[in-house]
N, C-alpha and C positions, 0 to 999 in steps of 0.2 A: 951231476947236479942238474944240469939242465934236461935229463931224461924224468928225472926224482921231478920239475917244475912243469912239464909236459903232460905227466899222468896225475898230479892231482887237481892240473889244469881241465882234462879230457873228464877224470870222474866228476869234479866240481860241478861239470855243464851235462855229463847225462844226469847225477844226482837232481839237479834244477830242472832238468825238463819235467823229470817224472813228480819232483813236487810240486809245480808251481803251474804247470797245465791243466785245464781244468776235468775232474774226471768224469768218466764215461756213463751218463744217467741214462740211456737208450734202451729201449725195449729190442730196437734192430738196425741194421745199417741205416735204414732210410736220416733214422734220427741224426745217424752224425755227418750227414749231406746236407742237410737242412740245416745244422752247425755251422756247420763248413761253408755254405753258402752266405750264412750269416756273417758269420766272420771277414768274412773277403768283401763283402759290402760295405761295411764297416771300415776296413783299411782302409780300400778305394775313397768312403766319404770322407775320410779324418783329414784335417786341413795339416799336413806333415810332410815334411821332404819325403824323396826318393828314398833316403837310407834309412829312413823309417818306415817306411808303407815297406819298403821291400823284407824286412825285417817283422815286419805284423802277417804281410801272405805268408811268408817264412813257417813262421810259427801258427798260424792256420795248417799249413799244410801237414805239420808236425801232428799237432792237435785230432787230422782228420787220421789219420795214420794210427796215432796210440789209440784211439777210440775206435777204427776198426778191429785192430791187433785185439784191443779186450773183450771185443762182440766173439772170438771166436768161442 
């Protein structure tokens, strides 16, 4: 049972990333640094705990990841 609640745990949150990240609109890398840069300014200003700014870089860096992975 708790193996069965583990993986449809695990697929639930890769399922989420890839939907709900935003997708890859870049002609080349540069664009999703410029992203990415964005985004992390963006954390850094939001008036939000620690476990949430840590949780928004998180998902920035997610973000910069899938969007290079599609540039190839």
């Amino acid at each position: 049972m708790k193996k069965a609640v583990a993986l449809t745990l695990a697929a639930a949150f890769f399922v989420g990333v890839f939907l709900f990240l935003p997708r890859a609109s870049f002609a080349d890398a540069d664009g999703c640094y410029d992203y990415w840069e964005r985004c992390r300014a963006r954390a850094f200003a939001a008036d939000v705990g620690w476990v949430k700014t840590t949780l928004m870089l998180t998902m920035c860096d997610i973000a910069l990841g899938r969007c290079l992975f599609l540039q190839m």
